[in-house]
Structure formats: C-alpha cells, structure tokens
C-alpha positions in Angstrom: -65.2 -22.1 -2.5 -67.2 -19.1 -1.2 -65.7 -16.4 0.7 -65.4 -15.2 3.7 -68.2 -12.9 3.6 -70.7 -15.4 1.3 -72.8 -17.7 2.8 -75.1 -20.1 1.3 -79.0 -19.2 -0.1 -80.3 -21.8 2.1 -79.0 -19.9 5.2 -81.7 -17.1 4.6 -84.6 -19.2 5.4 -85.9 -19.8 8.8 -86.8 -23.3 10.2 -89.9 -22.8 8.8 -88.6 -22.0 5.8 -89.7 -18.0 6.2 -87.6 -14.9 4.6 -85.5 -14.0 7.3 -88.4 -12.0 8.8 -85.5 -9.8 11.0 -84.5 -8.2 7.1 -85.6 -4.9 6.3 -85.9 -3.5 2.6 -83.2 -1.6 1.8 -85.0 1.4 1.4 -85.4 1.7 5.4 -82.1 1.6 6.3 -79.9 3.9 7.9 -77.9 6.1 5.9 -76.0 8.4 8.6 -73.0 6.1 8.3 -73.5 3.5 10.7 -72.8 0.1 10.1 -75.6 -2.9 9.1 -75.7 -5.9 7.8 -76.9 -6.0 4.1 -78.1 -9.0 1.8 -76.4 -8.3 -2.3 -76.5 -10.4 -5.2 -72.8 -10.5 -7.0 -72.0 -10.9 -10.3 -71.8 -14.8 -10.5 -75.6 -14.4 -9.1 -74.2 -15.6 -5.5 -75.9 -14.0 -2.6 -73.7 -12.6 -0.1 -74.2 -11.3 3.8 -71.9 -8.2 4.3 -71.5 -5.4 6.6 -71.9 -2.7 5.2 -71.9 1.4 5.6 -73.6 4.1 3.2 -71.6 6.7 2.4 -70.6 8.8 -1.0 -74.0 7.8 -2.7 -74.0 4.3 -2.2 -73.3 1.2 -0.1 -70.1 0.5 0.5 -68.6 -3.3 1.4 -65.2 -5.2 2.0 -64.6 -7.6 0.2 -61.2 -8.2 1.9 -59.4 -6.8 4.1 -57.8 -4.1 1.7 -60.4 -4.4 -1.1 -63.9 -2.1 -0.8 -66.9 -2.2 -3.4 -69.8 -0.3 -4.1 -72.7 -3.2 -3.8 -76.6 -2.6 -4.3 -78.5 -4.5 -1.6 -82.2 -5.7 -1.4 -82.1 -6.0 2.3 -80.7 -5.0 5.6 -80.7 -5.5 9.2 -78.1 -4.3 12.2 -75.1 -5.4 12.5 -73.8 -7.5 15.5 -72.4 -5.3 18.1 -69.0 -4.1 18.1 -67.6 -6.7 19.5 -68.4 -9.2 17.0 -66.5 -7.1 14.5 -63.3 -8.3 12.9 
C-alpha cells in the first residue's frame, strides 16, 4: 500500500490526459525556504507528491511525521495554502 504522501502515476494526467500543465521544472523553483509542492521518483521507481522546502543544498521532504529525506524532484508547483497543511 502506498503512503500517505504517494499517490498514483495516473493522477498526474489531466482529463485530457496532459502533464499536469500547473508543474514547473524544478529548476524554477523557489529556493528561499518556502514551501511547494514537488513531483520525486523513489527508489522502488514510485512517483510521489510531497511538500517540500529547499534548504542545506537540497530538497528536503517528510516522509513521516518524524522522518525527513533529501529527495531530487523533476517538478514543482505551490503548495496549498497554510491551511491545508497538516
């Protein structure tokens, strides 16, 4: 079973079956801190939807609620607002 923070490949395409056009590459996002939403690929070659923040060279993720990891994205976009957060 997937985690909390994994959702399916099939969820990234539209209803036309488009990219997520509202992703950004990673390469254009913001890297003061803030917190947006990023696409990574783990290990098992399962793509996950995280929020995420950049900081100490590198892109930072929870993979629990006690457990961070330093991910590599492809993609981005803002994160809900803060009261979406959990």
């Amino acid at each position: 079973m997937a985690g909390w923070n994994q959702i399916q490949a099939a969820a990234f395409c539209g209803s036309n079956g488009d990219d997520m056009t509202d992703r950004k590459p990673i390469a254009t996002a913001p890297t003061d801190g803030s917190k947006v939403s990023v696409t990574w690929k783990d290990s098992d070659g399962v793509i996950n939807e995280s929020i995420a923040q950049y900081r100490d060279d590198g892109w930072w993720v929870y993979t629990d609620s006690h457990t961070q990891k330093k991910v590599e994205p492809t993609s981005w976009r803002p994160a809900a607002s803060d009261d979406d957060d959990q």
